[in-house]
C-alpha positions as CSV (number, residue, x, y, z in Angstrom):
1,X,30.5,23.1,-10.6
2,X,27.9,21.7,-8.0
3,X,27.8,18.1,-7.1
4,X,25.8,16.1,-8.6
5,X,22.2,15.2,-7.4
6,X,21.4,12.7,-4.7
7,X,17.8,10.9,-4.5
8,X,16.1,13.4,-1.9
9,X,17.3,16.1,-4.6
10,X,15.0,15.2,-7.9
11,X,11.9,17.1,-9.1
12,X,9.0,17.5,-6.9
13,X,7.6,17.8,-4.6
14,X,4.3,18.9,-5.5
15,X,1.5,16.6,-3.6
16,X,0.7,19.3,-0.9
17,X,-0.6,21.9,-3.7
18,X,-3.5,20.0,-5.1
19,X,-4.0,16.5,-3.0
20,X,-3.8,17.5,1.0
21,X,-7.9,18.0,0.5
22,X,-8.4,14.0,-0.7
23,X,-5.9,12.8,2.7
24,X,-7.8,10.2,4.4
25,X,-5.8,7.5,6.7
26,X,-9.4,6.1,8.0
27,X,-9.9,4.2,5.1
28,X,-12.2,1.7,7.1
29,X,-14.6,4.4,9.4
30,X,-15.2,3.6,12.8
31,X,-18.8,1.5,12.7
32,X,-17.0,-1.1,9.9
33,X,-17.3,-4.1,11.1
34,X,-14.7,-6.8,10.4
35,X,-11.1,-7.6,11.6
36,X,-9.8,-3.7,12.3
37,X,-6.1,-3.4,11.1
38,X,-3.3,-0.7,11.4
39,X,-0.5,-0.2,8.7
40,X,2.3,1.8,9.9
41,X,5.2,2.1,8.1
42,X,8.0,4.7,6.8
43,X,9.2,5.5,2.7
44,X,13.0,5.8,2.0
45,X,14.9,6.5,-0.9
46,X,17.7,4.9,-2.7
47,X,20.6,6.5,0.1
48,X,18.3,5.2,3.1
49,X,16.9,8.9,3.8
50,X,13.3,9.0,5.0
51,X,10.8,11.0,2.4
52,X,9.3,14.0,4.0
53,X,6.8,14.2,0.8
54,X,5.6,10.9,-0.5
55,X,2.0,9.7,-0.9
56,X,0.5,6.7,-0.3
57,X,-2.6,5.7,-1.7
58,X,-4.5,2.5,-1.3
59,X,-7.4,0.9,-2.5
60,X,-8.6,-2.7,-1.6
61,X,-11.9,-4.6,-1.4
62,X,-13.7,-5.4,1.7
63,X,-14.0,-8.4,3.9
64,X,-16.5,-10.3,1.2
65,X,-13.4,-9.3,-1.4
66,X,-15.9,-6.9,-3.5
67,X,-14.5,-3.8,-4.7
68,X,-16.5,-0.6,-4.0
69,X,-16.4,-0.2,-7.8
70,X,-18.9,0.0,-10.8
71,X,-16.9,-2.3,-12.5
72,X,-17.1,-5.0,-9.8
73,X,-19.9,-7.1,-10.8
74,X,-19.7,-9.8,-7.9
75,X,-22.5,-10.7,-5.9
76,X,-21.1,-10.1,-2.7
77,X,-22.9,-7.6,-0.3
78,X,-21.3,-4.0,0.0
79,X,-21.0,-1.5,3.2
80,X,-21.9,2.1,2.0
81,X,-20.2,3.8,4.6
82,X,-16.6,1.3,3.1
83,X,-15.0,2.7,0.3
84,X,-11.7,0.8,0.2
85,X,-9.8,4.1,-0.5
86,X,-7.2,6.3,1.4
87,X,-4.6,8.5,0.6
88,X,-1.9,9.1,3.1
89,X,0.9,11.6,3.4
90,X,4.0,10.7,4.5
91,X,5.4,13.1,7.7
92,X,9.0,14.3,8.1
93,X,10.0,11.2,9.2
94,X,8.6,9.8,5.9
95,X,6.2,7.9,8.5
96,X,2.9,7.0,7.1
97,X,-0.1,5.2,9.5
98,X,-3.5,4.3,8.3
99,X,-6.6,1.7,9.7
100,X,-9.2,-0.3,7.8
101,X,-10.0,-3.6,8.1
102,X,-8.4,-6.6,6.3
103,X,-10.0,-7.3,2.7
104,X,-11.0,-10.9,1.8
105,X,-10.1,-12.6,-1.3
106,X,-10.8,-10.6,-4.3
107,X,-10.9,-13.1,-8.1
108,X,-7.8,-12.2,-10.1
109,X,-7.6,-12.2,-13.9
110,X,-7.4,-16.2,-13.9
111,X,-10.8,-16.0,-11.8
112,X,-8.6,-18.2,-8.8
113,X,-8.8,-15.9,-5.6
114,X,-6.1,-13.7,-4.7
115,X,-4.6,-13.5,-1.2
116,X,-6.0,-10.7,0.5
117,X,-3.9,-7.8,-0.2
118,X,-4.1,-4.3,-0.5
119,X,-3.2,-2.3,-3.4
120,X,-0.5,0.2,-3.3
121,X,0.6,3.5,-5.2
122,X,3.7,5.6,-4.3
123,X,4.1,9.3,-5.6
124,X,7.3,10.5,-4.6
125,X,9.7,13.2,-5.3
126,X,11.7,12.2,-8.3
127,X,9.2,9.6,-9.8
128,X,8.0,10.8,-13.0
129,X,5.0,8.1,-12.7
130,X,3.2,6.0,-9.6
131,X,5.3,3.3,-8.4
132,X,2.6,0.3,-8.0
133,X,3.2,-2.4,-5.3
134,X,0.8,-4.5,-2.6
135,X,0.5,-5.4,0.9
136,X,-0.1,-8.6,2.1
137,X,-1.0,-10.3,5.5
138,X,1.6,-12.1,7.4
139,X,1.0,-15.7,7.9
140,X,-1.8,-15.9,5.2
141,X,-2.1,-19.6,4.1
142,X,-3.6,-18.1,0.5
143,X,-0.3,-16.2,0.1
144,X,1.6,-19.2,-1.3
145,X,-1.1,-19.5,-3.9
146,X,-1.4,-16.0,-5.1
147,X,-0.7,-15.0,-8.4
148,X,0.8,-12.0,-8.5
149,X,2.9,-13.0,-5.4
150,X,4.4,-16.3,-7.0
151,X,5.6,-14.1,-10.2
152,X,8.1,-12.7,-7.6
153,X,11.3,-14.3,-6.9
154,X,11.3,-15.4,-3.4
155,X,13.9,-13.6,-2.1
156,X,12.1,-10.9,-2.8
157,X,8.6,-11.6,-1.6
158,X,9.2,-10.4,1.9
159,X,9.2,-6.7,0.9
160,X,5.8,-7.4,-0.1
161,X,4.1,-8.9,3.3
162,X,3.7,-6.6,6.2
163,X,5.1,-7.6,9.8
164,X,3.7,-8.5,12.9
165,X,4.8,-5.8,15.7
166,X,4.4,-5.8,19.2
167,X,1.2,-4.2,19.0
168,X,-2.1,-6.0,18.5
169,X,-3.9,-5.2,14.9
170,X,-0.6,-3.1,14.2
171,X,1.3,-4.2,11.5
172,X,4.6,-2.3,9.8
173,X,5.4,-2.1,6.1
174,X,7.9,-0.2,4.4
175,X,8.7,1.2,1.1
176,X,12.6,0.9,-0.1
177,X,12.3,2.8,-3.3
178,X,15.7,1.9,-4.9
179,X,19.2,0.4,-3.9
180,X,19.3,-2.2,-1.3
181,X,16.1,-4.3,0.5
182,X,14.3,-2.3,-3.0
183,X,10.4,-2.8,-2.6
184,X,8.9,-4.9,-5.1
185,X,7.2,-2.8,-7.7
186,X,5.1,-3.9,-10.4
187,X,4.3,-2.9,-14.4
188,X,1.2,-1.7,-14.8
């Protein structure tokens, strides 16, 4: 009788096969203007384990908080060369790093402007469907007024804002994917 399974021992892995092609960390090309920020960060799972096989992608709006989207109807200029879309492989460290630049206030379903934020889906080994979470700013005065934010508990919320590191423009987020210090993942 073998032991039973541990979190790095589920199904998957199976990004590298079909997704390595779409990898893009640059989501905001150099000649984007606007304020130029780096995420680094690192994805572990529920026994504290860095995941050597997790994807990260993102998609935000840029610094007018317009989505580069048919379906975004504002009228708020656009940057061709911005696309407000990257998809970033974790390492063997389950370290991720991309840049782009920091997204302004996009309307949420109410119509109120959200904080800026980025949006955030996890693959990972073991998840039979995206995990769905966000990054915001750290010391954004529009956080305490976001929607989406104030429907988490606040002991919670942290998981959710990036931090400040010793870097200029470098921030670090993480993603806890069960057990203790858990990410906050939302229904979608």
């Amino acid at each position: 009788m073998s032991p039973p399974p541990t979190a790095s021992q589920t199904v998957g892995p199976f990004f590298v096969i079909g997704c390595a092609w779409q990898d893009r960390n640059e989501i905001a090309p150099a000649g984007v203007s606007d304020e130029r920020v780096t995420i680094k960060g690192r994805v572990y799972d529920g026994d504290g384990k860095p995941v050597s096989d997790a994807l990260i992608e993102i998609w935000q709006a840029n610094s007018q908080g317009k989505y580069a989207h048919p379906e975004d109807t504002q009228n708020k200029s656009i940057d061709p060369a911005f696309q407000g879309f990257g998809r970033i492989p974790t390492d063997d460290e389950g370290k991720f790093r991309f840049t782009t630049i920091k997204p302004g206030p996009a309307p949420g379903p109410d119509g109120k402007a959200q904080a800026p934020h980025l949006a955030v889906s996890v693959f990972a080994r073991g998840l039979l469907k995206r995990l769905v979470s966000r990054i915001y700013f750290p010391d954004e005065s529009a956080n305490s007024a976001d929607y989406a934010l104030n429907l988490v508990d606040k002991g919670r919320r942290e998981t959710l804002i990036a931090k400040k590191t010793s870097t200029l423009g470098t921030l670090e987020w993480n993603v806890i994917l069960q057990g203790n210090g858990e990410t906050v993942f939302f229904d979608v």
